[in-house]
N, C-alpha and C positions, 0 to 999 in steps of 0.2 A: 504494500500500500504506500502510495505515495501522497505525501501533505505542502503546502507551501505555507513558507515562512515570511514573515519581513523581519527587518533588522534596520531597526534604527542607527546609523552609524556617521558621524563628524565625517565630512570631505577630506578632510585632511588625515585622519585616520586611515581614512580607506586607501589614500595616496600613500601613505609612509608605510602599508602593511605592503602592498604591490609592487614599491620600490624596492625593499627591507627582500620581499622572498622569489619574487621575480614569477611572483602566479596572481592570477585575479582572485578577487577575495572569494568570490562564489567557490569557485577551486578551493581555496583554501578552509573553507570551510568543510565542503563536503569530503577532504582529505582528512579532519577534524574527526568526521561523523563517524568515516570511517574505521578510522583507530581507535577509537571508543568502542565501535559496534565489536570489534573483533580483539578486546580486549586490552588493549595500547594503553600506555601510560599519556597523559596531558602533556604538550611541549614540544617546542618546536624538533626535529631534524634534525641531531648536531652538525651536519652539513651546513645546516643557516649559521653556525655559531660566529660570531665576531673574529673567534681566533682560526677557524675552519676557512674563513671568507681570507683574512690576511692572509694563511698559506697559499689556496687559489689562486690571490694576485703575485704573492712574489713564484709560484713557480709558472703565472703566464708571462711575467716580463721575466725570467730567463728563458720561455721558450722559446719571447721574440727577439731575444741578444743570440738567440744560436745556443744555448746551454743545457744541458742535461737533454738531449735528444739520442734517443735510443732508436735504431734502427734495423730491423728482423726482415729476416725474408719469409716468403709467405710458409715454409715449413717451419723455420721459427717459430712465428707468432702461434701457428696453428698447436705445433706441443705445450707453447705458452700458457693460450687458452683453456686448452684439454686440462693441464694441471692445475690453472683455479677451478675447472668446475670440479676437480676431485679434492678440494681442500673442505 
């Protein structure tokens, strides 16, 4: 069954959650719903985390100085892969 909601929310709230997580807030809600319905603990992703976000940017601006770039060929990667999905 499905029901609709409103949600009274500040303009600028809704802006600084969209910027802050890089999803619409509807998304972010029903991501919300989600992890509730199926048990999840409340909070954000540590992915979104302040210190998670700082490493993201310093290892994209080494990627775009040329730095820490790994290079495989396609038999490489493919043993690569095979081995995280058996971790």
């Amino acid at each position: 069954m499905t029901e609709q909601i409103s949600i009274m929310l500040d303009s600028e709230d809704k802006k600084n959650f969209e910027e802050f997580t890089g999803m619409k807030f509807v998304d972010g809600m029903k991501l919300l719903m989600d992890n509730i319905k199926y048990g999840g603990q409340l909070g954000l992703d540590p992915f979104w985390s302040e210190e998670n976000q700082k490493c993201l940017q310093k290892s994209i601006r080494e990627l775009e100085e040329g730095k820490n770039v790994v290079k495989f060929t396609a038999e490489e990667w493919e043993k690569f892969v095979n081995a995280q999905e058996l971790q």
